[in-house]
C-alpha positions as YAML, in Angstrom:
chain: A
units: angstrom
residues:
- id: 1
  name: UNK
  ca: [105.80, 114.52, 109.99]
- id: 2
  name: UNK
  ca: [104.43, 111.28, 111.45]
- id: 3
  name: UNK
  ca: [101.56, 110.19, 113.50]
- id: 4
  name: UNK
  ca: [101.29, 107.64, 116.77]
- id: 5
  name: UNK
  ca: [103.12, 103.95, 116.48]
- id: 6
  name: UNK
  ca: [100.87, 101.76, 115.15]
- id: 7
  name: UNK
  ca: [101.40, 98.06, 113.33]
- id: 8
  name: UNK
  ca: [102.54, 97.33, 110.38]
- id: 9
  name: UNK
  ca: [99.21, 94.53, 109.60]
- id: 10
  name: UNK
  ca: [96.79, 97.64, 110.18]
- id: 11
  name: UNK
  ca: [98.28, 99.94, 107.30]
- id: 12
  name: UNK
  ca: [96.15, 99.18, 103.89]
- id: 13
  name: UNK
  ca: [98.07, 98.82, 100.02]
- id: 14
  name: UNK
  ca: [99.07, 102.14, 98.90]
- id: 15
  name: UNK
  ca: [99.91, 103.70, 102.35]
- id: 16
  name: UNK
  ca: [103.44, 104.17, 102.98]
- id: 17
  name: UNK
  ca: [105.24, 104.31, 107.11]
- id: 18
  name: UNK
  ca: [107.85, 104.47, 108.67]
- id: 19
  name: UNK
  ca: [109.77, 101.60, 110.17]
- id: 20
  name: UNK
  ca: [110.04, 102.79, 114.68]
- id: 21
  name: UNK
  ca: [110.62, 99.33, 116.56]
- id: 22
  name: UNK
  ca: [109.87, 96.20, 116.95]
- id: 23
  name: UNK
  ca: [107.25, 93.97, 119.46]
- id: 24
  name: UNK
  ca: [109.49, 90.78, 119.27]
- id: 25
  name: UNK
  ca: [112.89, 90.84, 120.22]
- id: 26
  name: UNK
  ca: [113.61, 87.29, 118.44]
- id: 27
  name: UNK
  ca: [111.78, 88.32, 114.93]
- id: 28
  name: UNK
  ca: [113.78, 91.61, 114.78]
- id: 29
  name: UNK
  ca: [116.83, 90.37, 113.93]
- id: 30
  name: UNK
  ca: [115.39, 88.68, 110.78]
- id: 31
  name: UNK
  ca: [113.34, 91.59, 110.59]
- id: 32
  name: UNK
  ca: [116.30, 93.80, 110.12]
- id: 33
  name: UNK
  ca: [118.12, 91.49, 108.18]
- id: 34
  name: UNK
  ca: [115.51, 91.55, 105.77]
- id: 35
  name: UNK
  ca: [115.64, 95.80, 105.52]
- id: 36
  name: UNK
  ca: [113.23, 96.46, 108.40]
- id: 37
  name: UNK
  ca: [115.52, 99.26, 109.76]
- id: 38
  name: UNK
  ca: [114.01, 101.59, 112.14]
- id: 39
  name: UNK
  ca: [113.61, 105.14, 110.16]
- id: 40
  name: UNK
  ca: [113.16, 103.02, 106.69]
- id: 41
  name: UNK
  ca: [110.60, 104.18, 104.87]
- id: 42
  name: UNK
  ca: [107.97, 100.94, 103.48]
- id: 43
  name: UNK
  ca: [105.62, 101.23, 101.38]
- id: 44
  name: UNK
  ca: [102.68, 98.95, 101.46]
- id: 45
  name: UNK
  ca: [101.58, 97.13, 98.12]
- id: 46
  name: UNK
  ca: [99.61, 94.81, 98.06]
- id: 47
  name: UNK
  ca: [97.84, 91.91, 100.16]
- id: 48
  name: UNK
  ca: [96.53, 88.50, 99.64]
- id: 49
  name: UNK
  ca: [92.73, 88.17, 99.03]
- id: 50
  name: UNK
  ca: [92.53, 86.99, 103.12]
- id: 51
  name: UNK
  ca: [95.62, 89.09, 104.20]
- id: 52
  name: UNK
  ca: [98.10, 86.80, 104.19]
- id: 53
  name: UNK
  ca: [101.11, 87.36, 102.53]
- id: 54
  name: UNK
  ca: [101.34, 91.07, 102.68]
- id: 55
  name: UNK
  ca: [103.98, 92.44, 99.98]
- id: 56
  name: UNK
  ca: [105.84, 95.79, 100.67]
- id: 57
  name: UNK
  ca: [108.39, 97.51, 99.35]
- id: 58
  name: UNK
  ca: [111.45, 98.73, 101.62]
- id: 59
  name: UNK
  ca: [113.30, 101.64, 101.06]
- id: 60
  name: UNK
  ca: [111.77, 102.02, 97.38]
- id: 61
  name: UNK
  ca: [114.47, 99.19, 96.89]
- id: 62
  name: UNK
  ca: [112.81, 95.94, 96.64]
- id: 63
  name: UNK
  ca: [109.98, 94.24, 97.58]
- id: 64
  name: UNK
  ca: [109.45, 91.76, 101.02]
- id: 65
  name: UNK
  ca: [106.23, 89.34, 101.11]
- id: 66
  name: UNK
  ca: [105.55, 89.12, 105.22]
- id: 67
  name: UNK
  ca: [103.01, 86.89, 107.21]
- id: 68
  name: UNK
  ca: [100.31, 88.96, 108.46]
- id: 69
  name: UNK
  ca: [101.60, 87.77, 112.08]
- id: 70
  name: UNK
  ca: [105.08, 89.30, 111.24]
- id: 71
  name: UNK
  ca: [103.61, 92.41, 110.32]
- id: 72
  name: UNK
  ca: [102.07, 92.24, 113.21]
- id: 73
  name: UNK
  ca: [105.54, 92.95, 114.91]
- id: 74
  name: UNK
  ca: [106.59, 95.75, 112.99]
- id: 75
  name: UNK
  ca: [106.39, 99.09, 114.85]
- id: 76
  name: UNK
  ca: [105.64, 101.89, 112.34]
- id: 77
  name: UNK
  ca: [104.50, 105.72, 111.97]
- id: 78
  name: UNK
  ca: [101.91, 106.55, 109.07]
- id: 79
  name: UNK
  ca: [103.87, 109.34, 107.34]
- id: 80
  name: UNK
  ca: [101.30, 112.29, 106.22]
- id: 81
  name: UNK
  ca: [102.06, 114.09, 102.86]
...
């Protein structure tokens, strides 16, 4: 069960979501190259001391280190246990 779309930048380390869309059409495609698939699972974990990088981990898979302003693009659903 998920909640609203929300960012990916506003979810804190330790949370995990779930990948819905995109806000830029242009980033997606690296987006999605990258394993940002809509219905992926990502968990976030962990953050630069100012928020920049953020490092996730896709898919339980491997781990991604984003700009806070791509994360910013990432459509997700908090997932709740």
């Amino acid at each position: 069960m998920s909640k609203a779309t929300s960012i990916l930048s506003e979810f804190s380390p330790g949370e995990s979501v779930l990948v819905d869309g995109f806000k830029d059409e242009e980033l997606s495609l690296k987006l999605m190259e990258m394993g940002f698939v809509p219905g992926t699972v990502v968990k976030i974990d962990r953050e630069a001391p100012f928020g920049c990088p953020v490092c996730v981990t896709i898919g339980g898979d491997y781990q991604v280190s984003l700009r806070k302003s791509e994360a910013a693009t990432v459509l997700v659903k908090s997932i709740i246990v």
